[in-house]
C-alpha positions in Angstrom: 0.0 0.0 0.0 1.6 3.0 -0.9 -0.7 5.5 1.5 -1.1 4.4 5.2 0.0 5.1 8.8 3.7 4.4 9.5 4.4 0.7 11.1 4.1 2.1 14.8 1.5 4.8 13.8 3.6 7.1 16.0 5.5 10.6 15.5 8.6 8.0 15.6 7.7 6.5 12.2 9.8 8.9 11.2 13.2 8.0 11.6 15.8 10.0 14.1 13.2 11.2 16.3 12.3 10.2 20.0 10.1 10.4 22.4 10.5 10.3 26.2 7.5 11.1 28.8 7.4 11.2 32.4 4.0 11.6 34.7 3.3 12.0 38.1 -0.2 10.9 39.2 -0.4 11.9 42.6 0.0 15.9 41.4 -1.3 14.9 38.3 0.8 16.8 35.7 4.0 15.3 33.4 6.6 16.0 30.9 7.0 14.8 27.3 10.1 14.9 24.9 11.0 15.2 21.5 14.2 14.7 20.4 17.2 12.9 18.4 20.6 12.4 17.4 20.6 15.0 15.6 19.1 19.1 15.9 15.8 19.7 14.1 15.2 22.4 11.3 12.2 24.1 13.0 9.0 26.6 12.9 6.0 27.3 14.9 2.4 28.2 14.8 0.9 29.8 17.4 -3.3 30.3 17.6 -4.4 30.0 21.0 -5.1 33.5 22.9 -3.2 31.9 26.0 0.0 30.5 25.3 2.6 29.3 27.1 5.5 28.8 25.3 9.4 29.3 25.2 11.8 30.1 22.7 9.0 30.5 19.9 10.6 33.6 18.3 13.8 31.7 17.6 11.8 29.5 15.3 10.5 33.0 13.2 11.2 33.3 9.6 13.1 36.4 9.8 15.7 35.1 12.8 18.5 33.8 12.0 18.6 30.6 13.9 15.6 28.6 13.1 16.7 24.9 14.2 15.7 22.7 18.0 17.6 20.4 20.3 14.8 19.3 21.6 11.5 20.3 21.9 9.8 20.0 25.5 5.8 19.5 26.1 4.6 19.8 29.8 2.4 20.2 32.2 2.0 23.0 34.9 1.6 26.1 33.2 4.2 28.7 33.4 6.3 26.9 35.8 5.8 23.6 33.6 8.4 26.0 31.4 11.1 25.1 33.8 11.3 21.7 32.3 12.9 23.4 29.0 15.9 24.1 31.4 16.7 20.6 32.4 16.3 19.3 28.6 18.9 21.9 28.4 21.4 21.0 31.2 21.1 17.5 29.7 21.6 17.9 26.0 25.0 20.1 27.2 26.2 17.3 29.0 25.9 15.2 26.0 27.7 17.6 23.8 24.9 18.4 21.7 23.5 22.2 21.0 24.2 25.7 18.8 28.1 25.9 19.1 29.1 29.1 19.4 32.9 29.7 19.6 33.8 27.5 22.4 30.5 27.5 24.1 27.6 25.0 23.2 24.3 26.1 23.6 20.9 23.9 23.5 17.7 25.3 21.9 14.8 23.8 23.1 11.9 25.4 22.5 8.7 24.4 24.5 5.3 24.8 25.3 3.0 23.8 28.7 -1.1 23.7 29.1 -2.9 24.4 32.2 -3.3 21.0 34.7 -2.4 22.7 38.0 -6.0 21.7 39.2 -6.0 17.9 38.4 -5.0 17.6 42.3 -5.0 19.4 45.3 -1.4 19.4 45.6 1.1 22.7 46.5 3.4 21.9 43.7 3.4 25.1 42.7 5.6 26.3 45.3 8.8 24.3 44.7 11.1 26.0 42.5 14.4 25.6 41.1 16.3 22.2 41.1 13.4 20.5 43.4 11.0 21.4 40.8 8.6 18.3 40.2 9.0 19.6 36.0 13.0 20.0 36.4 12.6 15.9 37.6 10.1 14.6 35.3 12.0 16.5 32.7 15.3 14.7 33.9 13.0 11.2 33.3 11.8 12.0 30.5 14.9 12.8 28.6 16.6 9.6 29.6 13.6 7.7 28.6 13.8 9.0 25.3 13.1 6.2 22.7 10.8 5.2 19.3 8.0 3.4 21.7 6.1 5.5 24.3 2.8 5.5 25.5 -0.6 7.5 24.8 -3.2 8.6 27.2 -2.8 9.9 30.5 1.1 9.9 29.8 3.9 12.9 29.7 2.0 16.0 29.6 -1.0 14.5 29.0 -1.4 13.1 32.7 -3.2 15.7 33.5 -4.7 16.7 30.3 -8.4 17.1 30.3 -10.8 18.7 27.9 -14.7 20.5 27.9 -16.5 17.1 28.4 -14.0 14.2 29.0 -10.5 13.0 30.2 -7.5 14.5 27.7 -4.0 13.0 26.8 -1.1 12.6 25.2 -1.8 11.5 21.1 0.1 11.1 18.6 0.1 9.3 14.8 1.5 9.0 11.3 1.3 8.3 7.8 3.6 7.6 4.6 3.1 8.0 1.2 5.2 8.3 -1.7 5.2 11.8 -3.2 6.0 13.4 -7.0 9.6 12.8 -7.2 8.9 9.3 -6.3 10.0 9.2 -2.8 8.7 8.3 0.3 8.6 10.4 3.3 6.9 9.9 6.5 4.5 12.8 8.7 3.5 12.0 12.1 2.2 14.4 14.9 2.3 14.4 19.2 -0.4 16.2 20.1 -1.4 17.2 24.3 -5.0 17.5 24.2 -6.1 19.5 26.8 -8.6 21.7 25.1 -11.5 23.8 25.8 -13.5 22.3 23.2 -15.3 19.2 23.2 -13.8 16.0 21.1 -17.4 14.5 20.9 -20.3 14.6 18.7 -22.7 16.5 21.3 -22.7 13.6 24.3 -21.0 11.3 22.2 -19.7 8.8 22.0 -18.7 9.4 18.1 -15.9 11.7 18.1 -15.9 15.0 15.9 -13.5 13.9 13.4 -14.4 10.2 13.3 -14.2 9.9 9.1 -10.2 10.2 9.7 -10.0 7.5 11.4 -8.1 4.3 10.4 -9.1 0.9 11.5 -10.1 1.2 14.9 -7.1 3.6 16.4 -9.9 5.4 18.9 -12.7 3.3 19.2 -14.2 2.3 15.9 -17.5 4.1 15.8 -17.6 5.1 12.4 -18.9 7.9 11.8 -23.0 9.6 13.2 -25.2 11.5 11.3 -27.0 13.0 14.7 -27.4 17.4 14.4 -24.2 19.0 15.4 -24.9 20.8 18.5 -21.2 20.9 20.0 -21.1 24.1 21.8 -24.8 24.6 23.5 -24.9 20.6 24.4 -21.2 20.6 26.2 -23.3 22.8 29.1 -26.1 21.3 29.4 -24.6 17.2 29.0 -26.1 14.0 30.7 -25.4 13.3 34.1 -23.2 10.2 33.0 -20.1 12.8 32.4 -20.2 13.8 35.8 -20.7 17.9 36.2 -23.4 20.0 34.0 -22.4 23.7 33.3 -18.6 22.1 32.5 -18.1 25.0 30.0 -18.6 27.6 32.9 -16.0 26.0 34.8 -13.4 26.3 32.6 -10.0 28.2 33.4 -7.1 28.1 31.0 -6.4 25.2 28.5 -5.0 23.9 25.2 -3.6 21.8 22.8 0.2 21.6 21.9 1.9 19.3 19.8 4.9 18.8 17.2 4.4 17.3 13.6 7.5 16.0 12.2 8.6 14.7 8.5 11.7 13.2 6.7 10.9 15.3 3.7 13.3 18.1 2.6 11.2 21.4 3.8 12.5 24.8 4.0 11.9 27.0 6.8 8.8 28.8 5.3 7.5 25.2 4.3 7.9 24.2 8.0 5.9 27.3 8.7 3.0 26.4 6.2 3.2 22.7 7.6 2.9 24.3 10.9 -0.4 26.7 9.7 -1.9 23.8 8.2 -1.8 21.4 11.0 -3.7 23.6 13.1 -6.7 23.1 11.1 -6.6 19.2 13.0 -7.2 20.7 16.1 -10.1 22.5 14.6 -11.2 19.4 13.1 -11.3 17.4 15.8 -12.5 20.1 18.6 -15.5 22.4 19.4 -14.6 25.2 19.4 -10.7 25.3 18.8 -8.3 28.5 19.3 -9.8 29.8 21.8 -9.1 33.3 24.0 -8.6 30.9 27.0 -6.6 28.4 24.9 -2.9 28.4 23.6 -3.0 25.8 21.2 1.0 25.7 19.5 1.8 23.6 17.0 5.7 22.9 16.5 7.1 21.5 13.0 10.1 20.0 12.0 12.3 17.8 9.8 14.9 15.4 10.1 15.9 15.8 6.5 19.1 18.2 6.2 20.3 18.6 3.0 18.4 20.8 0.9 20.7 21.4 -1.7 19.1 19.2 -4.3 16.2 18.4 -2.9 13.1 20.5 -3.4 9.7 19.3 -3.0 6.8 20.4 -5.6 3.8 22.8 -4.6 1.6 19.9 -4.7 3.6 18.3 -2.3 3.9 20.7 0.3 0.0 21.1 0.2 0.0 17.1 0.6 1.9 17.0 3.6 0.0 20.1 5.4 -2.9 17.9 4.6 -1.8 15.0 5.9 -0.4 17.0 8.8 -4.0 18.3 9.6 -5.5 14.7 9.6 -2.6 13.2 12.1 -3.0 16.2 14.0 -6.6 15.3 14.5 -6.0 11.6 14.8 -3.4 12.2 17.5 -5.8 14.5 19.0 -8.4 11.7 19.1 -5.9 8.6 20.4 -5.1 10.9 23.3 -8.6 10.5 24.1 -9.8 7.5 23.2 -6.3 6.1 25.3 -6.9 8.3 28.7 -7.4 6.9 31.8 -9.0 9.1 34.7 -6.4 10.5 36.9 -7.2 11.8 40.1 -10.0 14.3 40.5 -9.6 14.6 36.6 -13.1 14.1 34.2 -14.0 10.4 33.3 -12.1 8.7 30.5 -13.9 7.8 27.1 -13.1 4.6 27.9 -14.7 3.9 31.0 -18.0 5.9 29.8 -18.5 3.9 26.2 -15.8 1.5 25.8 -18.2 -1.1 27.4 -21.7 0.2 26.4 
């Protein structure tokens, strides 16, 4: 078949990347990983109104640097930031970074969502070293590797979304493209979204025609009116609270979609654009004032020299970016387990039924 998910159906399909992810389910927060051998030519998309994100305007057209270390997903808001440090610290101590003269200096860009209310814990207050994101960071890191898990994972553990349980997603796909190569795009999503993932109640999920074979549940796809928005405040009492929308405080979805195809910068940039449009796909409503949804893109391809992709090809993979971002945002879903005082999992509301 010349057109399906990569063998693992996993950002990692694409070769030279990693993933490492670290959780902690008594506070209820976590710390996910991107990296590789080698750096990352890299871009960014920001369309959430509340972001949380570091070392974004590196990744701009117009500055010079444009490339990533690492790229760090996490949990606890603003402080969840301090987990970029320790990805640092670690990628110096293996000798890999932005040399400069004598100095070596790491980029790791990175962005957090909101989970600081998962528990009832005072996390917040350790700083520095003893920071619970400086250690899962450390765990993460080390842990880097082509298999990891989806769900209630990394920075996904605490993850949750209008109506149900959120998570960490992620997917792929390969096809073979004009010049008669193959390349590989797969996403990582973090859905923790203001939207709703459902149909209405559900349990058919918004963007269930993308799916491939059963990857979140099987469903297919329902034909019930498309009442997202009003039905996520008043829903049934199976999902626990009514008025959820009223109780919403901060949240989003951030991710990284990655290829093996030779992109330039400004193609990274349009991959980066276009991917958004999964998190619109697959939530209601996306990009919101009290969301920070960031989308990170990158490629392990570093020659460029004489390699360059056709038009048609770059709109191909922003599709296909698009539909693993939504798929990814889905998996995270469909793979969540409830976490402490966290919203019920898909799972143990339909799985079953």
């Amino acid at each position: 078949m010349n057109s399906a998910p990569g063998i693992k159906n996993l950002i990692t399909d694409i070769p030279g990347i990693q993933v490492g992810h670290a959780e902690d389910n008594e506070i209820g927060t976590g710390v996910t990983v991107i990296t590789g051998d080698k750096f990352f030519s890299a871009a960014v998309d920001v369309r959430g109104g509340g972001p949380g994100t570091r070392e974004t305007d590196m990744l701009s057209l117009e500055n010079s640097i444009g490339r990533a270390d690492a790229i760090v997903l996490s949990g606890g808001s603003a402080f969840g930031l301090d987990a970029c440090s320790e990805v640092q610290d670690l990628l110096r101590q293996d000798n890999k970074g932005y040399k400069v003269g004598k100095a070596i200096v790491p980029l790791v860009p990175g962005a957090v969502i909101f989970d600081l209310n998962i528990n009832d814990k005072p996390h917040v207050n350790i700083i520095g070293e003893h920071s619970p994101w400086r250690k899962l960071a450390h765990k993460a890191y080390k842990s880097a590797n082509t298999k990891f898990l989806l769900g209630s994972f990394g920075a996904g553990c605490g993850a949750t979304t209008a109506t149900i349980k959120g998570g960490q997603g992620s997917s792929s796909w390969s096809q073979i493209f004009s010049n008669g190569k193959k390349y590989t795009i797969g996403a990582i999503v973090i859905n923790n979204a203001v939207g709703n993932p459902l149909l209405n109640e559900g349990p058919h999920f918004l963007s269930a025609h993308l799916e491939f074979g059963d990857e979140f549940g099987g469903y297919g796809v329902c034909n019930d009116l498309y009442d997202n928005v009003l039905r996520a405040k008043r829903l049934s009492p199976s999902l626990g609270k009514t008025e959820i929308i009223d109780d919403i405080s901060s949240n989003t979805v951030i991710g990284v979609i990655a290829t093996d195809a030779p992109l330039t910068r400004s193609n990274l940039k349009r991959i980066a654009i276009m991917a958004h449009d999964g998190i619109a796909r697959s939530l209601s409503p996306a990009h919101t004032s009290m969301d920070g949804d960031t989308i990170f893109s990158i490629t392990t391809h570093q020659n460029l020299k004489d390699q360059v992709l056709e038009n048609i090809d770059i709109i191909t993979l922003g599709a296909r970016a698009s539909d693993c971002v939504a798929r990814a945002c889905n998996r995270a879903i469909y793979e969540a387990e409830a976490v402490g005082f966290s919203k019920p999992s898909w799972k143990n509301l339909f799985q079953f039924k």
